[in-house]
N, C-alpha and C positions, 0 to 999 in steps of 0.2 A: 532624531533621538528625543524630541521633545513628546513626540506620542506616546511612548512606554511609559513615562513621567508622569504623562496627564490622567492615562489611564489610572496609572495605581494610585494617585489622589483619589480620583472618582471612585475607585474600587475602596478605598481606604474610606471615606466620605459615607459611602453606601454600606459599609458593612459596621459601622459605627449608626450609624442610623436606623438599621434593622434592630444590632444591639441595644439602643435604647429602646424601641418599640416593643420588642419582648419582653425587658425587664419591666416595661411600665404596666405591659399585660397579662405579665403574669405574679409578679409582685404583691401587687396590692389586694389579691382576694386569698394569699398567704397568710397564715398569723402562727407563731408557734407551736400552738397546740394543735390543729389542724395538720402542720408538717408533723410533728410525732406522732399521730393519729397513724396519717398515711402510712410511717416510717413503722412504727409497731405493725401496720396490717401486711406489711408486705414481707417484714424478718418474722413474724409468728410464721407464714407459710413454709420459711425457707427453712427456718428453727425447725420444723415437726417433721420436714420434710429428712432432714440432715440427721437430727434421734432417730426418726424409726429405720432409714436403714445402714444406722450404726447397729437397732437393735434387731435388725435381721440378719445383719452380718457373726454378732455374736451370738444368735441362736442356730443359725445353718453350721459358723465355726463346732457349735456344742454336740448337733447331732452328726456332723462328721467325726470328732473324735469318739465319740460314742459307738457308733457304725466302725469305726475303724478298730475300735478295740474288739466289738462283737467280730469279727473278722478274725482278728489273729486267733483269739480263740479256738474257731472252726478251724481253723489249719494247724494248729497245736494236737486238734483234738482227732481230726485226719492224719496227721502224721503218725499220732500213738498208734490210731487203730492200724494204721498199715505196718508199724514195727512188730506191734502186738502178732499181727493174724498170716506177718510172715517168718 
């Protein structure tokens, strides 16, 4: 039972070590401005991305009710004529 033990030190050891090495390599060529640089380029994509197709959703919505009303129309206008012509 001693080997399960040793291992998750060493595993624990190891993965604490990796995590410092990361932070150290990637940290330091960080600086605030640089991160909200990144952070605006990447939400302007998602932003323009997310508006235009809300605003295609509310133009296909506009010419569906529009189509839809030209429609009842024609079958309004069908029905007369067949009351009409029998």
């Amino acid at each position: 039972m001693g080997k399960p033990d040793n291992r998750r030190s060493i595993c624990a050891w190891g993965a604490g070590l990796a995590l410092i090495v990361v932070s150290l390599g990637v940290c330091p060529g960080c600086n605030e401005d640089e991160a909200m640089q990144v952070f605006r380029d990447s939400a302007a994509d998602s932003l323009k991305t997310g508006i235009s197709t809300i605003f295609d959703g509310l133009l296909d919505g506009t010419f569906a009710v529009v189509q839809m009303g030209d429609d009842a129309a024609t079958r309004d206008e069908q029905e007369e004529a067949a009351e009409g012509g029998g």
